[in-house]
MARDO-715062 format. One line per field, with one value per residue: residue in one letter; x, y, z of N, C-alpha, C, O in turn; residue number from 1. Coordinates in Angstrom, 3 decimals, padded with zeros to 6 digits. Atoms other than C-alpha are relative to their C-alpha. Example, Ala and Ser with C-alpha at 12.3 -4.5 7.8 and 13.67 -1.06 7.14 Angstrom:
BEGIN
torkol = [a  s]
npx = [000.890  -000.820]
npy = [-001.190  -001.190]
npz = [000.000  -000.060]
capx = [012.300  013.670]
capy = [-004.500  -001.060]
capz = [007.800  007.140]
cpx = [000.900  -000.770]
cpy = [001.200  001.090]
cpz = [000.000  000.730]
opx = [001.936  -000.261]
opy = [001.181  002.198]
opz = [000.665  000.899]
ketor = [1  2]
END
This chain:
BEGIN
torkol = [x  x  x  x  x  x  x  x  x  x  x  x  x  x  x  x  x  x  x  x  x  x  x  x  x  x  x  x  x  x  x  x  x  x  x  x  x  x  x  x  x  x  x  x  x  x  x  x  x  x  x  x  x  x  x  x  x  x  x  x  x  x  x  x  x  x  x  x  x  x  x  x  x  x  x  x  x  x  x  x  x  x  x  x  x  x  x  x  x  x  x  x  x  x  x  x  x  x  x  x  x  x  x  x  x  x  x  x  x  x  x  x  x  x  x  x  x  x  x  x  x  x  x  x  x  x  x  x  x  x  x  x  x  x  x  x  x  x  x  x  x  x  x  x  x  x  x  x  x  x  x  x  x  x  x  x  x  x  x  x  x  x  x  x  x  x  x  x  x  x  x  x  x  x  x  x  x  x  x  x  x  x  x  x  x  x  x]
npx = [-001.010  -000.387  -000.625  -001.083  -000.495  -000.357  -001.473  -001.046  -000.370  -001.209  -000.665  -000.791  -000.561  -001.567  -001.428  -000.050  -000.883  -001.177  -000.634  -000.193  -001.313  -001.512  -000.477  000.037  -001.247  -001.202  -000.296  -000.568  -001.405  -000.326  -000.676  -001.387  -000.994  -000.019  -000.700  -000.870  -000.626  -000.637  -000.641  -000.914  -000.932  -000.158  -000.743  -000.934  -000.339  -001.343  -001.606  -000.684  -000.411  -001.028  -001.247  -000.963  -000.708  -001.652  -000.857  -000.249  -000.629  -001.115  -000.473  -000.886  -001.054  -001.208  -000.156  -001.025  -001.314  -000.310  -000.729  -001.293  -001.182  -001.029  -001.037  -000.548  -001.209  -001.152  -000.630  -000.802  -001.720  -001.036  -001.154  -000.633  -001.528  -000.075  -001.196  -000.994  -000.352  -000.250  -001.987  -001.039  -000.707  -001.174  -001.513  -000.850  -000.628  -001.066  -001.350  -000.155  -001.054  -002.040  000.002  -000.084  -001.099  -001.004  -000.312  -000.771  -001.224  -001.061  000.247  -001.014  000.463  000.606  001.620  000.632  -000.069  001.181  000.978  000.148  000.309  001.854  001.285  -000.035  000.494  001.087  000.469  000.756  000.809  001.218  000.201  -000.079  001.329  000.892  -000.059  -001.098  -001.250  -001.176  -000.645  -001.370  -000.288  -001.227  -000.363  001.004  000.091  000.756  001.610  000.235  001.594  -000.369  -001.348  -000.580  -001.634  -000.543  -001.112  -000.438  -001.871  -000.535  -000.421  -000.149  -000.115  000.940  000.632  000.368  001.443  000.262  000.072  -001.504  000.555  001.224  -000.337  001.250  001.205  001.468  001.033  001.466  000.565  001.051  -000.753  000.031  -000.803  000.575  -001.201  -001.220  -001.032  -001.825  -000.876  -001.006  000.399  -000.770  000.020]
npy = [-000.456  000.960  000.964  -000.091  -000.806  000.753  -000.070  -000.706  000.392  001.474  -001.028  -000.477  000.806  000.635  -001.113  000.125  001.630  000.395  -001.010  000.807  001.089  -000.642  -000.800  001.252  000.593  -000.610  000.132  001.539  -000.125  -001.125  001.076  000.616  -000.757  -000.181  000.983  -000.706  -001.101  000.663  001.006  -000.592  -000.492  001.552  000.486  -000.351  000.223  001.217  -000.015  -000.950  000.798  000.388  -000.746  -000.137  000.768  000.199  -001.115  000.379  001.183  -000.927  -000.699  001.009  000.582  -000.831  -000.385  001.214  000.005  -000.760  001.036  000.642  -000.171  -000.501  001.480  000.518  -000.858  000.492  001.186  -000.122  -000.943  000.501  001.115  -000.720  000.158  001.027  000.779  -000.764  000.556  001.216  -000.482  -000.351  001.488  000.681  -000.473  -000.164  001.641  -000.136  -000.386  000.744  001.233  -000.562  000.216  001.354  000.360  -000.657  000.369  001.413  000.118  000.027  -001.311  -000.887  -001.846  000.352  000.527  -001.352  -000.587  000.862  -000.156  -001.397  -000.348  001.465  -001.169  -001.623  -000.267  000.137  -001.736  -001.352  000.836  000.182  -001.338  -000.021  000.575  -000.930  -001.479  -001.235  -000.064  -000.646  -000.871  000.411  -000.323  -000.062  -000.263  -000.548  -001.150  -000.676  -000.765  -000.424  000.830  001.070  -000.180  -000.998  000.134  -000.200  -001.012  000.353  000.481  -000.250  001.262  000.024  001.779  -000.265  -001.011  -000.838  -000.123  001.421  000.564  000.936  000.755  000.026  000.352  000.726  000.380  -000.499  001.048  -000.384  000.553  -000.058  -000.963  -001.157  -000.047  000.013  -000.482  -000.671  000.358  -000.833  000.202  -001.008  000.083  -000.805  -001.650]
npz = [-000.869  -001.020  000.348  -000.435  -001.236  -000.678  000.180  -000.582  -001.091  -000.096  000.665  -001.198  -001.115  000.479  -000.096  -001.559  -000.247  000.445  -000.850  -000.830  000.377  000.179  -001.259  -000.804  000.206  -001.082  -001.006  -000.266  000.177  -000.329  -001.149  000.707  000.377  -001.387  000.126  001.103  -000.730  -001.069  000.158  000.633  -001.476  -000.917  001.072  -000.460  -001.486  -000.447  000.627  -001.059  -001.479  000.633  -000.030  -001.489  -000.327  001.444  -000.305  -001.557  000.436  000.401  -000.811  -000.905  000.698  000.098  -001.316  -000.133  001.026  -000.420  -001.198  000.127  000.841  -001.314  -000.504  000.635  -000.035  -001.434  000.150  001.632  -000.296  -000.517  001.155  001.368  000.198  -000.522  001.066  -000.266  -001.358  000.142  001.286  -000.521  -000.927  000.993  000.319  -001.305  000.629  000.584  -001.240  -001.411  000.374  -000.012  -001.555  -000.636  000.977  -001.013  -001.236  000.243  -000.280  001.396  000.497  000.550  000.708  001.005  -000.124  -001.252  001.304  001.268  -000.896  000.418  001.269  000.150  -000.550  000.954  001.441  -000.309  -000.176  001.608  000.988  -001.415  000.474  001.171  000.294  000.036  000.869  -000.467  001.290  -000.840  000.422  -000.051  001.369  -000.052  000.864  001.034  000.168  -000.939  000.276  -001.582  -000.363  -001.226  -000.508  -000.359  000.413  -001.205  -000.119  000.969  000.086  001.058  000.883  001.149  000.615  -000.031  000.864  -001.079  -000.429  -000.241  -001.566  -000.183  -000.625  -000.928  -001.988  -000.803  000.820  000.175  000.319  000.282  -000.351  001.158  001.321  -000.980  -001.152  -001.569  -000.697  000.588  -000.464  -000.919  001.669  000.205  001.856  000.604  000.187]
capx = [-095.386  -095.424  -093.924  -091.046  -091.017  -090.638  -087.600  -086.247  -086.699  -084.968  -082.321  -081.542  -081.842  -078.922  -076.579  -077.669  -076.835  -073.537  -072.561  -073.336  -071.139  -068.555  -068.695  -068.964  -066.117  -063.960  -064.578  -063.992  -060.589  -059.602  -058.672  -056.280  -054.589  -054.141  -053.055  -050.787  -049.454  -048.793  -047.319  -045.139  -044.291  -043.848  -041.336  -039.533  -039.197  -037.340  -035.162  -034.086  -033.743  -031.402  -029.458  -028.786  -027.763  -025.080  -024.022  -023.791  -021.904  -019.575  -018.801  -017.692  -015.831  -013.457  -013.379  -011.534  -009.664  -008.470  -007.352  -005.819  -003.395  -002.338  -001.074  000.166  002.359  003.478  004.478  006.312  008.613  008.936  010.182  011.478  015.041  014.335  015.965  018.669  019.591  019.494  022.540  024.208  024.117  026.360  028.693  029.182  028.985  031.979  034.184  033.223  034.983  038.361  038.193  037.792  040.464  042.753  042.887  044.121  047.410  048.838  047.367  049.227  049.030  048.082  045.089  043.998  044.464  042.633  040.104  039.757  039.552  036.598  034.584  035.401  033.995  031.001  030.343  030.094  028.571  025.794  025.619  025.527  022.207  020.662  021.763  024.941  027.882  031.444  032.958  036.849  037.892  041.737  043.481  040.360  039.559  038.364  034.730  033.676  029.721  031.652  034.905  036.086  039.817  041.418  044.575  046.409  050.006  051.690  053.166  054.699  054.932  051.017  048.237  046.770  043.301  043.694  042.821  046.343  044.822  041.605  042.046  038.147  035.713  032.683  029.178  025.946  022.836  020.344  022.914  022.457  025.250  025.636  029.209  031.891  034.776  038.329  040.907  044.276  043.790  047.160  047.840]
capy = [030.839  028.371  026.218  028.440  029.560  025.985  025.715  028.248  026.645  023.182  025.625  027.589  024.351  022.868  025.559  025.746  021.874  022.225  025.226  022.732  020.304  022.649  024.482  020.577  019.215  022.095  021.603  017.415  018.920  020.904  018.071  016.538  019.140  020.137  016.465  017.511  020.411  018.023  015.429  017.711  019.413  015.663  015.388  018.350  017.877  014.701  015.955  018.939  016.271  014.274  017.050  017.868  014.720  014.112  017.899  016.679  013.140  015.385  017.494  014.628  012.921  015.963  016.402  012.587  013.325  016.420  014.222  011.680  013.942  015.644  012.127  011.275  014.662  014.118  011.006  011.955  014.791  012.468  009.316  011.463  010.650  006.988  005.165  008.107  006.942  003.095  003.906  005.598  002.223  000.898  003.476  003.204  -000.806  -000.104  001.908  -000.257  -003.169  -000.587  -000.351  -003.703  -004.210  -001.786  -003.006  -006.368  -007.801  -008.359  -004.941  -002.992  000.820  -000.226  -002.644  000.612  002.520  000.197  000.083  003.708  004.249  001.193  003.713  006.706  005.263  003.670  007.076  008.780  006.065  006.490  010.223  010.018  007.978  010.682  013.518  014.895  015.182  016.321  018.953  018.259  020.813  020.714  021.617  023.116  027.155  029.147  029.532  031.772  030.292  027.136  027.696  029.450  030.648  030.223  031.856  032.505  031.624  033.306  030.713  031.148  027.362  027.629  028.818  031.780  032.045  028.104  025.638  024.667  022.743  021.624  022.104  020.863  019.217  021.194  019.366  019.848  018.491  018.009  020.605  023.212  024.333  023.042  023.631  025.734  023.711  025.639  026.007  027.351  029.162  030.389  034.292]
capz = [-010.593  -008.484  -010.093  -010.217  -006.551  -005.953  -008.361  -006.710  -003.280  -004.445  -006.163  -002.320  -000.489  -002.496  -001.859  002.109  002.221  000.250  002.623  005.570  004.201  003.525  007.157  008.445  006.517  007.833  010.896  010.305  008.709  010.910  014.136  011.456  010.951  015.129  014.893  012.223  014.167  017.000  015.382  013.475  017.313  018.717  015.551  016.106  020.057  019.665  016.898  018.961  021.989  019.326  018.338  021.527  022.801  019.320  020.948  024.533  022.924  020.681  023.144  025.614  023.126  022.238  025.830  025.694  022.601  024.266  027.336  025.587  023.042  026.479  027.618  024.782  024.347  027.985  027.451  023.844  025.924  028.399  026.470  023.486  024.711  025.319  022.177  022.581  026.297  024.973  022.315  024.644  027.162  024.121  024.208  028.555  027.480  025.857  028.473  031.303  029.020  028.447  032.213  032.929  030.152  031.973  035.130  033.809  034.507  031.038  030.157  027.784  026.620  023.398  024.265  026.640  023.377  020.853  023.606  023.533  020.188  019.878  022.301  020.324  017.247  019.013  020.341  017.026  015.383  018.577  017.434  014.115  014.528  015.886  013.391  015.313  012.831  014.347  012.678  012.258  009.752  009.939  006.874  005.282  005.110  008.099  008.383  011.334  010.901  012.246  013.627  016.196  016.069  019.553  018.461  015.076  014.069  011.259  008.947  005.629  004.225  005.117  002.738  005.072  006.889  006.920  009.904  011.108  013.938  016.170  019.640  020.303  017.538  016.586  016.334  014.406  015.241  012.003  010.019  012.837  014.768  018.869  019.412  017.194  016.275  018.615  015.524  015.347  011.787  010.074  009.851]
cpx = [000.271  000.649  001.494  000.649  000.635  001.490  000.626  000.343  000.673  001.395  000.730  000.173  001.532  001.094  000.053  000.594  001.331  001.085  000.357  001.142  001.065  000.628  000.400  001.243  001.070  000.299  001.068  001.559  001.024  000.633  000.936  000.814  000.757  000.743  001.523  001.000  000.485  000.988  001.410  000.970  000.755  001.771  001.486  000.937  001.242  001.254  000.786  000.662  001.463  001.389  000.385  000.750  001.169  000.650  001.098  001.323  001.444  001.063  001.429  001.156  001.381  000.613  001.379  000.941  001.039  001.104  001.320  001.075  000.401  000.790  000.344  001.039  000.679  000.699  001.042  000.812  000.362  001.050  000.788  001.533  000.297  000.912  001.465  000.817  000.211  001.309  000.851  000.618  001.357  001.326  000.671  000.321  001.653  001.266  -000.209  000.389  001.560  000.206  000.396  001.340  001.461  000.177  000.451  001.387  001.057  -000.853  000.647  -000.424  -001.047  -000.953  -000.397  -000.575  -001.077  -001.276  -000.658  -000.562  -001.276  -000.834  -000.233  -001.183  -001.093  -001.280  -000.497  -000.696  -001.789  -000.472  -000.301  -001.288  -000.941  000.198  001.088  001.091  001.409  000.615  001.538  000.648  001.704  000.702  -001.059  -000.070  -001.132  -001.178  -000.278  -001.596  000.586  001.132  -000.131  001.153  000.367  001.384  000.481  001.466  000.523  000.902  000.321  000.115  -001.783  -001.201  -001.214  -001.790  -000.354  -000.119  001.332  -000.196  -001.040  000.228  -001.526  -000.658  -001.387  -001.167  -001.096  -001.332  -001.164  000.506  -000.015  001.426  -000.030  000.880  000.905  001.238  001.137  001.096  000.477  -000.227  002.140  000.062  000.310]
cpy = [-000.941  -001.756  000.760  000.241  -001.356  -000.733  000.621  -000.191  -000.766  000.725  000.529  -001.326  -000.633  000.482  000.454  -001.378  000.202  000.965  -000.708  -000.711  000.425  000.270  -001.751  -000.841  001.037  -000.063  -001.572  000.049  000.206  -000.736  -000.873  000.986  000.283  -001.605  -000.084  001.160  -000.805  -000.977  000.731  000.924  -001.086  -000.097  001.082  000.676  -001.042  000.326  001.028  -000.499  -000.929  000.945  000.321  -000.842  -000.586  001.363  -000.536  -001.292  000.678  000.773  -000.878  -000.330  001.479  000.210  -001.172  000.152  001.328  -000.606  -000.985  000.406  000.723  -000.954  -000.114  001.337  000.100  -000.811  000.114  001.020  -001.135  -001.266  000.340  -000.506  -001.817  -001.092  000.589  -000.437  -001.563  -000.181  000.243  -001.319  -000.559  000.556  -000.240  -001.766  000.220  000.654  -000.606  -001.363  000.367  -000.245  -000.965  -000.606  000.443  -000.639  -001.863  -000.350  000.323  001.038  000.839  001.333  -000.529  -000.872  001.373  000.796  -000.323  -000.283  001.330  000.730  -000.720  000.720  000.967  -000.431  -000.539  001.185  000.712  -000.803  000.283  001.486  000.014  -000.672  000.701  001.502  001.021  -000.612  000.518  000.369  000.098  001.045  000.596  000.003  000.670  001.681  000.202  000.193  000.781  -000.265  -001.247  -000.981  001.197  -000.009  000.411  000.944  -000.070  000.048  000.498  -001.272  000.011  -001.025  -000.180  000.621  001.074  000.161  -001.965  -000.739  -000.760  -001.180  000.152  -000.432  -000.715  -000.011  000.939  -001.115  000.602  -001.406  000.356  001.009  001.171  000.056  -000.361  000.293  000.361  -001.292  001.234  -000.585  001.096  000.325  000.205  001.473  -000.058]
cpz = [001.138  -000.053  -000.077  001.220  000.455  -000.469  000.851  001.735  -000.168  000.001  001.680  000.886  -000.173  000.433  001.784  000.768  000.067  001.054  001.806  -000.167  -000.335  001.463  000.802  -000.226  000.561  001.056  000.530  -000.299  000.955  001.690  -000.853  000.049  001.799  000.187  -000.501  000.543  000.715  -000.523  -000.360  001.259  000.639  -000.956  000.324  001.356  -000.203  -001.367  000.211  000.986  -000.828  -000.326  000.985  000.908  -000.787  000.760  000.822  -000.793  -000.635  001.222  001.462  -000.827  -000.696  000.846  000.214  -001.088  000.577  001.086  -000.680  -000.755  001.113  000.252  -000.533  -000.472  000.820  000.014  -001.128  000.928  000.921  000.285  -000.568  000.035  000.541  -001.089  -000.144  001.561  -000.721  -000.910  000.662  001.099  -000.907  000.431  002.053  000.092  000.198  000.953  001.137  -000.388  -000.206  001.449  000.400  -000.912  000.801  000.643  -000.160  -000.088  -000.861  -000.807  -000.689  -000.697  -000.912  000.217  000.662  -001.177  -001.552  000.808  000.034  -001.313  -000.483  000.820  -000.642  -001.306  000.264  -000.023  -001.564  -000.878  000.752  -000.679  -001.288  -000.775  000.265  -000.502  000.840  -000.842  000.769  -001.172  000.126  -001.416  -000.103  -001.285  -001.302  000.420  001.488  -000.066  001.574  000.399  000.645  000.954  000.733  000.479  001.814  000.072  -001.628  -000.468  -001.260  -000.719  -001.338  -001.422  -000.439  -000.816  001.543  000.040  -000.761  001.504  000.013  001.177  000.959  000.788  000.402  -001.276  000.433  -000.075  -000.346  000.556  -001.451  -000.857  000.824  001.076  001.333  000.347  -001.635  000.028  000.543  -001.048  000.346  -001.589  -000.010  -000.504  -001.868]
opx = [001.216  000.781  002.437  001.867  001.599  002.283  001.536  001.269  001.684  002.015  001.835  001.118  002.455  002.123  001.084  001.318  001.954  002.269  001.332  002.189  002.042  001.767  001.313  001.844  001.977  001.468  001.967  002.357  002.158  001.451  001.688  001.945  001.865  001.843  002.520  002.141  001.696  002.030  002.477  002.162  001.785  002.786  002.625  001.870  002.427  002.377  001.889  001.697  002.553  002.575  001.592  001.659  002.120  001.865  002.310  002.443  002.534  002.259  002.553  002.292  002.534  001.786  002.501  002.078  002.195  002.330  002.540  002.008  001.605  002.009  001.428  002.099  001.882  001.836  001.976  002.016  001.521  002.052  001.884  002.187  001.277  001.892  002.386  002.036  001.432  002.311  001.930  001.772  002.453  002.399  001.870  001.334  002.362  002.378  000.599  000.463  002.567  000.812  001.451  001.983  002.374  000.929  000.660  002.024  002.086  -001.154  001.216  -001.422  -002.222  -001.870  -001.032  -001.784  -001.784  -002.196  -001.833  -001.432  -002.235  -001.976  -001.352  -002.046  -001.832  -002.340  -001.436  -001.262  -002.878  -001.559  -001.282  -001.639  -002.025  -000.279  001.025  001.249  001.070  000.905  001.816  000.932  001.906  000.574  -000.842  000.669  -002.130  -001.528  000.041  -002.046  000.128  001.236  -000.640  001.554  000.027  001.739  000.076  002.181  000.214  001.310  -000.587  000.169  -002.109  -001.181  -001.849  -002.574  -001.245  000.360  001.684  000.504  -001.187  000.511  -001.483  -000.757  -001.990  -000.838  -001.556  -001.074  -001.576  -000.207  000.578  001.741  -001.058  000.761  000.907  001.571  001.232  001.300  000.003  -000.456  002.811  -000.641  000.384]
opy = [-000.921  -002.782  000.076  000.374  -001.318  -001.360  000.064  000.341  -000.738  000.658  000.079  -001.423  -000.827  -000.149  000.846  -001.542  000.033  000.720  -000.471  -000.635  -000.305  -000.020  -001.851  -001.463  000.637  000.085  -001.789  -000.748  -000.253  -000.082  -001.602  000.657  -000.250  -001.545  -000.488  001.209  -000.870  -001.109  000.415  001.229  -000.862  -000.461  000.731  001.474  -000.981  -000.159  001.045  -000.002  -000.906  000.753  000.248  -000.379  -001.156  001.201  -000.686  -000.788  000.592  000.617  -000.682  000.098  001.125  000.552  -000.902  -000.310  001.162  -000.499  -000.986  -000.394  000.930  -000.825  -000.272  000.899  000.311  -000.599  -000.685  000.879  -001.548  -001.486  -000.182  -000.733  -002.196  -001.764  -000.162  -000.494  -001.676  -000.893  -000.330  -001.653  -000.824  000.017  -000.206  -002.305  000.092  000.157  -000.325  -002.234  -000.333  -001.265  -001.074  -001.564  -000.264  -001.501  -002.690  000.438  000.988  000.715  001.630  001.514  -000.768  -000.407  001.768  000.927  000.269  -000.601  001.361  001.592  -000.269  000.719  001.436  000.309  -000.316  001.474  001.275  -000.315  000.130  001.449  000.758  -000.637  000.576  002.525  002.249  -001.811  001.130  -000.444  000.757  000.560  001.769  -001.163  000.812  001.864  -000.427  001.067  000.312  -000.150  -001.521  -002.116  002.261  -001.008  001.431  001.703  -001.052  000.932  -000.326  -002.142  -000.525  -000.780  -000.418  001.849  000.584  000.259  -002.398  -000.263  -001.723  -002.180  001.244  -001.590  -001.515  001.073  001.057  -002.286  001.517  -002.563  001.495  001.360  002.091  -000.778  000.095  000.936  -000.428  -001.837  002.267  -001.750  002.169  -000.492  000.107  001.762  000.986]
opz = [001.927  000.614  000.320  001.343  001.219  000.234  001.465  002.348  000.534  001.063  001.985  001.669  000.617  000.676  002.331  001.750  001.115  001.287  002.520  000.476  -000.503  001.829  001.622  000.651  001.290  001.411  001.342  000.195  000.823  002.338  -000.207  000.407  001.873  000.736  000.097  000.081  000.506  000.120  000.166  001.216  001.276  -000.362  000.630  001.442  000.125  -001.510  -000.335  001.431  -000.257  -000.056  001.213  001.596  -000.252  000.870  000.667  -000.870  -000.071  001.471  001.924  -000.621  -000.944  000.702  000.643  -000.995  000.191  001.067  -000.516  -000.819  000.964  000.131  000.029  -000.921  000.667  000.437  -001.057  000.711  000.876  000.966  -000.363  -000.983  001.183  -000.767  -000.464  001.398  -000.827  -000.842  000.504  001.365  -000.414  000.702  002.331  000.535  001.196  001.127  002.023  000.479  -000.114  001.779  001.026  -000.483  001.228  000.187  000.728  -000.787  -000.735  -001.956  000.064  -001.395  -000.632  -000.459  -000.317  -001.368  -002.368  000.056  -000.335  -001.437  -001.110  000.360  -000.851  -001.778  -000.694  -000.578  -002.126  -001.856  000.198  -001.256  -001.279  -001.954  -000.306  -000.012  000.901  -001.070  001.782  -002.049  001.128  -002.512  -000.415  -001.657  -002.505  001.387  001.840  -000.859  002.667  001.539  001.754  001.419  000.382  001.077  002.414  000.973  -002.250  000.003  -002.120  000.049  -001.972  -002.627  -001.602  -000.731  002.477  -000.905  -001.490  002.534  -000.668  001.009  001.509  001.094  001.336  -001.851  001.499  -000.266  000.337  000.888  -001.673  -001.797  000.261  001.926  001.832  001.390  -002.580  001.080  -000.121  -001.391  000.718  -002.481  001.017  -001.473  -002.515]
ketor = [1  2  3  4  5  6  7  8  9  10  11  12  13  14  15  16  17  18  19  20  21  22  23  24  25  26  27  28  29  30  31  32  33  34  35  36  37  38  39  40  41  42  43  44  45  46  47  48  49  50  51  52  53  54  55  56  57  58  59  60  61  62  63  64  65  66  67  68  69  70  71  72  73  74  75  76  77  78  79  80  81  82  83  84  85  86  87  88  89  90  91  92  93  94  95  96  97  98  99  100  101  102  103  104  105  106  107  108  109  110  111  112  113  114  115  116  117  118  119  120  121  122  123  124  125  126  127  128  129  130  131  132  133  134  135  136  137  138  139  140  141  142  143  144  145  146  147  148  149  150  151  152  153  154  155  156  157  158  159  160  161  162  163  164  165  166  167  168  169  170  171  172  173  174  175  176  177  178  179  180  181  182  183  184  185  186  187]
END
């Protein structure tokens, strides 16, 4: 028996060792990991501190895109009519040369006249660049969407609820009404 008591001492020491070395390696584990925790806190400190500074960065920068499509819509109403004003220089061009035409010695109606008419067609050529159309509808059928009848004249020669004449040109602007043409119709 004593030969087995002493098996059975080698036998418990083994398993008191291996229990050491278990409780001992857990413990040796066990500051990696606390490492491990930290590192992994360290990790997601600064990528909290990142996202928050891309927020902060975002945030500014809409702040400037914000800014500059203000200026730049201020600036768009209050240019908007700036190539529209430069056309029109053409057309006062143009009557401050009848003028100056006029008032010339050997001046005659007719230059005044052909002067006149060379503004007129400047003019609507000036309009016509920016989508206004003049409405002239004299011998064509009454419309009351873009005519309006100043007075009407019975007329039997006449085909009836016709434009017999335009006392004032109508005008659209992009196909939209801005002014009514003034039209005598026929009764």
């Amino acid at each position: 028996m004593t030969k087995k008591k002493s098996e059975k001492k080698n036998q418990k020491k083994p398993s008191v060792e291996k229990k050491d070395i278990e409780a001992t390696t857990k413990v040796d584990l066990q500051p990696p990991q606390d490492n491990d925790l930290q590192e992994q806190l360290a990790q997601a400190q600064q990528s909290a501190k990142d996202n928050w500074d891309q927020l902060l960065r975002s945030r500014a920068e809409m702040e400037n895109l914000k800014r500059r499509n203000t200026k730049d819509i201020e600036n768009a109403h209050k240019f908007a009519l700036d190539s529209f004003v430069r056309a029109l220089l053409e057309v006062k061009d143009s009557l401050s040369m009848s003028i100056k035409t006029a008032q010339e010695e050997k001046a005659t109606v007719n230059h005044i006249v052909e002067g006149l008419e060379m503004t007129d067609k400047v003019f609507l050529s000036t309009l016509k660049k920016f989508g206004v159309e003049m409405i002239n509808p004299e011998g064509e059928t009454f419309n009351p969407q873009l005519h309006e009848a100043v007075t009407m004249i019975p007329m039997t020669d006449k085909d009836p609820n016709s434009v017999l004449e335009v006392v004032q040109f109508g005008f659209t602007l992009n196909e939209r009404l801005v002014r009514p043409a003034m039209v005598v119709v026929v009764q």
